[in-house]
N, C-alpha and C positions, 0 to 999 in steps of 0.2 A: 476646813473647819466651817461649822454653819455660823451664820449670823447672830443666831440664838443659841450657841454654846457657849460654855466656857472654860479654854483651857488651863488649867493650872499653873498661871502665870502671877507674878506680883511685880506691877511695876513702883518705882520709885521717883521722886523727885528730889534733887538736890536746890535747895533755894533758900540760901542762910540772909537773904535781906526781907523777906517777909515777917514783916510785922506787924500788919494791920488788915481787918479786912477788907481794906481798897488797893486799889491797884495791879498794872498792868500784868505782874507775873504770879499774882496770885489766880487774876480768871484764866491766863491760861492753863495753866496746872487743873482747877475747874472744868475749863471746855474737852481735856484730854481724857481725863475722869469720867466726864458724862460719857463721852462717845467710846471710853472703852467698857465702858460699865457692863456689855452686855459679852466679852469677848475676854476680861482678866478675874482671874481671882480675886484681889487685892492691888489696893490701890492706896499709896501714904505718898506724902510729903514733908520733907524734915524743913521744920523753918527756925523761925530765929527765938529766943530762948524766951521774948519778952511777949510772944504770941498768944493772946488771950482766946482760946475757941470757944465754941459755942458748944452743945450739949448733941448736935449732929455733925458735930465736927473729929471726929475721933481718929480720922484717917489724919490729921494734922499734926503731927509730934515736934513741940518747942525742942532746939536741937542745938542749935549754933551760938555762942555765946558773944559775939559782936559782928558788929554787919562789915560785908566785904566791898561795898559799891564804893566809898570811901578812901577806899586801901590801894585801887588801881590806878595807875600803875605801883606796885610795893614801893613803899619807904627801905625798907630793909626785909633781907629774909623772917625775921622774925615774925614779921605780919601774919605768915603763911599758919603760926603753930599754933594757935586759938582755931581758926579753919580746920586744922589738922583735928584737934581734938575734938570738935564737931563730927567732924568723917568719920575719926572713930567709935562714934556713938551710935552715929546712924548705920556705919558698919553691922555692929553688934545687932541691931534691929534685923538688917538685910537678914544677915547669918544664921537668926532664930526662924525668920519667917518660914514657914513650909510650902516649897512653890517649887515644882517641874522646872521652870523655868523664872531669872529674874532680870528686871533693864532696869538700871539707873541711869537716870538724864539729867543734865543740869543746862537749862536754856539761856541764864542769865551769866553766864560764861566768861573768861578769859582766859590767856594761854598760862597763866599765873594761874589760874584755878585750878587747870587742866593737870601743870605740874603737882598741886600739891593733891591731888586726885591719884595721880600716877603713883607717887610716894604712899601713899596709905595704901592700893591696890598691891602695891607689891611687899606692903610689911604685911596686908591680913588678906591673903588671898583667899576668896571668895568660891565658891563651886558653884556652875550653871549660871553666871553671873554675866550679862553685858553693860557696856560702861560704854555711854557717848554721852557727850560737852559741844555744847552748841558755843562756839566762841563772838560772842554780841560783845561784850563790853569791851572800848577801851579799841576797837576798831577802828573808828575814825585817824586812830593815829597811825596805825597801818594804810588807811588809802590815801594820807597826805602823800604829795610829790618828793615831797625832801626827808620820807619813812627810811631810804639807804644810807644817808648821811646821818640821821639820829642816833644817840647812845643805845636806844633801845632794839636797832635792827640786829646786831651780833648777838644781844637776849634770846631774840626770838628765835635766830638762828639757831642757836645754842642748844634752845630746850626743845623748837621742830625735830632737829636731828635726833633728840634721844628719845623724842615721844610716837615719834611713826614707829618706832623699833617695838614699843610697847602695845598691849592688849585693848587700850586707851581710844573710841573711836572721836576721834574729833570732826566734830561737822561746821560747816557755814550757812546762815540763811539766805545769803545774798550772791548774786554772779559775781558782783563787783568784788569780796571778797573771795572768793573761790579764784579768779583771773588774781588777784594779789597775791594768794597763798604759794599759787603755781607760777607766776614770773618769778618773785623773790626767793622762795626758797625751794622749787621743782615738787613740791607737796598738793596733791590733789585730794581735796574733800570733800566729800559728799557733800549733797545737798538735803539743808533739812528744809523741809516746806512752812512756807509761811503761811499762817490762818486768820483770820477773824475770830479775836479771842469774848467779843462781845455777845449775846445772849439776846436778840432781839425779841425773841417769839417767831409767834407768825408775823412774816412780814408782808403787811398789806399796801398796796398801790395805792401811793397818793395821789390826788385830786392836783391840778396844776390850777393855779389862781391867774389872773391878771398880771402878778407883779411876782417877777421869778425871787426866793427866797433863798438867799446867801446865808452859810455861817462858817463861823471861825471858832473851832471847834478846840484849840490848841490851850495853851496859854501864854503868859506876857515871857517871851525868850526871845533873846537874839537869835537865838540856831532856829528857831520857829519862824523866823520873820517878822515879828508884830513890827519892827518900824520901820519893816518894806510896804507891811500891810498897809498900816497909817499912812503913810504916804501918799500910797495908790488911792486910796478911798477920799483923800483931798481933790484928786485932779477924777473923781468919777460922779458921773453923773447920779446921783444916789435918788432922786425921782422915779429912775427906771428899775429898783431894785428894793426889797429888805434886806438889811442885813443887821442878822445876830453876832455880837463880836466877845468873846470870852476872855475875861481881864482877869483868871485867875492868875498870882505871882507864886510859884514856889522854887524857885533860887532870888534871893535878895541881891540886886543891883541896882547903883545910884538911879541910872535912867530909866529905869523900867515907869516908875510913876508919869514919868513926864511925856512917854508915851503915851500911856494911857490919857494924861490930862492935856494930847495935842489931835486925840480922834476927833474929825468934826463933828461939829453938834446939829446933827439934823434925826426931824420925825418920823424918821425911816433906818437910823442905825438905835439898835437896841443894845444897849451893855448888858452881861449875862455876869454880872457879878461871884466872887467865891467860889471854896471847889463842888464839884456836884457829883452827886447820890450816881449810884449806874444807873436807875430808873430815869433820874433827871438827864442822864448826858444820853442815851436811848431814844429819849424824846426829844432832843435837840439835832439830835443827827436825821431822824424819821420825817422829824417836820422843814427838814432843807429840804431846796432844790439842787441848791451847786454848793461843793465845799470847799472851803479856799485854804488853803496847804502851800503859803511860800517860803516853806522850808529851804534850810540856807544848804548850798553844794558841801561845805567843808564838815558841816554836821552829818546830815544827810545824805550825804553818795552814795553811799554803800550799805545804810542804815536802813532799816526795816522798818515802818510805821505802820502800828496800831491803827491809829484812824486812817491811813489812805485803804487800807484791806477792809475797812469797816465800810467804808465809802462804795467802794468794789461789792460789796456783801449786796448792800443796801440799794445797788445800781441808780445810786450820786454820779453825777459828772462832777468832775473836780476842773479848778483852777492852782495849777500847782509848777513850781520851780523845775524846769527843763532837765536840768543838771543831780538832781535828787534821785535814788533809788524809786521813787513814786512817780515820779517825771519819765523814767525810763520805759515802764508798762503804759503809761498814758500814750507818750508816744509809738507806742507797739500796738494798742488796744482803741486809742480812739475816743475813748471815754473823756473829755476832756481838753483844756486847752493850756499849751506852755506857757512860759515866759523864763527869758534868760535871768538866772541866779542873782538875785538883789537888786532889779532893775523892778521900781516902781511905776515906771512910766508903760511901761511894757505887761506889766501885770493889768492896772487899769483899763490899757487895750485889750486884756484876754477877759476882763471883766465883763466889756461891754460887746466883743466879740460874743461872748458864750448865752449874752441875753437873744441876741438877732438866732444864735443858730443851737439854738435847747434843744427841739424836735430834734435835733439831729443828733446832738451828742447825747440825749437823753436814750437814743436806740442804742449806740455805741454804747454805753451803759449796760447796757440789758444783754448785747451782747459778750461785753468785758465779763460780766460774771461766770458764763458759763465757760470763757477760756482762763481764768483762775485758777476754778473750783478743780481743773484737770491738773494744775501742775501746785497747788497753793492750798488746798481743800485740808478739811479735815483728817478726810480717809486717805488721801497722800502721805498727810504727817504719819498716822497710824500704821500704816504698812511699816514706812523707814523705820519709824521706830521700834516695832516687834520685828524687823529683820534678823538677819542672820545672828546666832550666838556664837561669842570667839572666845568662849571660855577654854576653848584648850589652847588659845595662844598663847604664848609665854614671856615674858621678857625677856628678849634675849641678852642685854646686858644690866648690870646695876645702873638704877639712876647716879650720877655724879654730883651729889646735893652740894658738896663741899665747892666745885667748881662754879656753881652757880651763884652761892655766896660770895665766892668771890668777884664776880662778875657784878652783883648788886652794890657791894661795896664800894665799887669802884666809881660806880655810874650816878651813887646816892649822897645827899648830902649825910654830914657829921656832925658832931658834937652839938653847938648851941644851934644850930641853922636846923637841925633832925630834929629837936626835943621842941622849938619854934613850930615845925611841920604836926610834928606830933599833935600838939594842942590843939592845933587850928581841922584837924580832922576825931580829934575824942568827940567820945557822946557828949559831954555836959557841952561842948562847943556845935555838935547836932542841934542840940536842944536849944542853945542862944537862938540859936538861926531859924527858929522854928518860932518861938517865941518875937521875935524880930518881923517875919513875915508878917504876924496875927497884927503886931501892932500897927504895920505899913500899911493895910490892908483896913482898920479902924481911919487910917490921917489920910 
């Protein structure tokens, strides 16, 4: 197929938490669109019901009637049938589309979602249709040490064994999940490749100043680091550096403020207050030298980051946590310097490490992007994803929905302690917490 054809294809996206136009899975959805723009027919995205588009947005069809990021791991099966009836809407869309060929993807993933994907798959079977699920959410609880002991490892087991059996292609972005998939439960999955979901432009070669230019690109989280961060920037010589430090909160916890109010106060660290525009956060990445990513091991092991691939893009040296799925390619690639997981003292040193030896990690840089781009690249994603069509696989057995229920029940809280859970993940309780942030955020 030439570059400038296009075959009769329609892809789709599954992505029932989008609801705004900011955020992470909304530009990849975005990045996949532009780059296949010259190669598929048709291109939609089913998002969440409360989706306001724009008047060029018509490939975006409001779809899903409550968000799922919320719901994982399930309360109860019941979670699953709002979801359901979502799928079956966009179903119906798939089914009218006119397309040679059709991929449904859902990147923002879990093996919960996978199941109730499966279930809808085999009540409206589809014709010409491929189905992959990228399993991200909800991970980290699979690459904890004590994942075989939890209530949740016989789950997974449960629905692994009836989901390889199925049509269903389930992927992983990350090694460290792929090596989890296949120790625990003898299941090997593809790899979906990781991108830079960011939009830079042309990217033009910075000018290096006098005084190497740090930022902290993240926000106020413990799984992020910030009071490893703080820490480290106490015992660092901050004369020999800027640094930009980004204090947005969007999860509300007690210490988070007091972090933020224990950064030292010198004319060389700049606070980068509230959330930022993609133009704005574009231009904070562009105008670093080094990024600092001390992302925690129990969060990040196996977890795929936005900005460290943005970093890569942008050929940034990083300062980033050893032990991290971003730590893992630094030390492969060179671009950068480690530090063992939640060790502030140790950070500080890769801090002032990385001032003495920039020329160097700066080349490592340049060279890291071009061994990325081979395994991580856009056009890597794009192939796996128009890969082979397994429309004539079949299910071979009925899912065992009732079995599963039962399993959930077992493992879930009941009565007042469920209807307790409940509240504290409904939207009007969304919405506290959101309201809550804005106010924390004012004081």
């Amino acid at each position: 197929m030439s570059i400038n054809s296009k075959e009769n294809i329609a892809v789709f996206s599954l992505n029932p938490d989008l609801i705004d136009g900011y955020g992470h899975y909304l530009h990849y959805d975005l990045k996949i669109k532009s780059h296949l723009s010259s190669q598929v027919s048709d291109f939609y995205i089913f998002a969440h019901q409360s989706y306001q588009h724009t008047g060029n947005q018509n490939f975006i069809i409001p779809t899903f009637a409550k968000k799922t990021y919320d719901d994982i791991p399930l309360l109860s099966y019941s979670d699953l049938e709002k979801y359901k009836d979502g799928l079956r809407k966009a179903f119906a869309v798939i089914d009218k589309t006119d397309a040679d060929k059709k991929v449904v993807y859902q990147y923002m993933g879990s093996i919960w979602h996978a199941w109730a994907l499966a279930e809808i798959m085999q009540e409206i079977p589809l014709q010409n249709t491929t189905f992959k699920i990228n399993i991200f959410h909800d991970r980290a609880r699979l690459l904890t040490g004590d994942f075989r002991k939890s209530s949740y490892f016989p789950e997974y087991d449960f629905m692994l064994k009836q989901l390889t059996q199925s049509p269903l292609q389930i992927y992983t972005d990350t090694y460290e999940s792929q090596a989890a998939f296949e120790q625990y439960f003898a299941v090997k999955t593809p790899y979906f490749p990781m991108f830079s979901v960011s939009n830079f432009g042309e990217i033009k070669e910075k000018a290096i100043g006098d005084t190497i230019q740090f930022c902290y690109p993240g926000n106020v989280q413990k799984a992020k680091g910030f009071d490893v961060l703080v820490e480290a920037l106490k015992e660092t010589d901050l004369n020999a550096g800027h640094f930009k430090i980004r204090t947005f909160i969007s999860y509300l916890q007690k210490e988070l403020k007091a972090w933020i109010d224990d950064l030292p106060t010198h004319p060389n660290i700049e606070v980068v207050e509230g959330s930022l525009s993609t133009e704005e956060y574009s231009k904070l990445l562009q105008e670093a030298d080094v990024i600092l990513l001390p992302y925690r091991a129990a969060d990040f092991g196996g977890r795929t980051s936005g900005i460290y691939a943005d970093a890569v893009i942008l050929e940034k040296p990083v300062v980033i946590t050893r032990e991290t799925w971003g730590g893992t390619y630094t030390e492969k690639y060179g671009n950068g310097i480690c530090f063992s997981d939640g060790n502030a003292k140790e950070m500080q040193q890769a801090i002032q490490q990385i001032i003495k030896e920039y020329p160097q990690k700066k080349q490592a840089a340049i060279e890291a992007k071009k061994q990325w781009l081979r395994g991580n690249g856009i056009h890597a994603f794009s192939d796996e994803l128009l890969s082979q069509n397994t429309d004539n696989q079949a299910f071979i057995n009925d899912l065992p929905s009732s079995q599963l229920k039962e399993f959930l029940s077992t493992h879930r809280p009941s009565g007042f302690a469920l209807l307790i859970k409940r509240a504290r993940s409904s939207d009007l309780a969304m919405q506290l917490k959101k309201h809550w942030i804005k106010f924390y955020h004012k004081i």
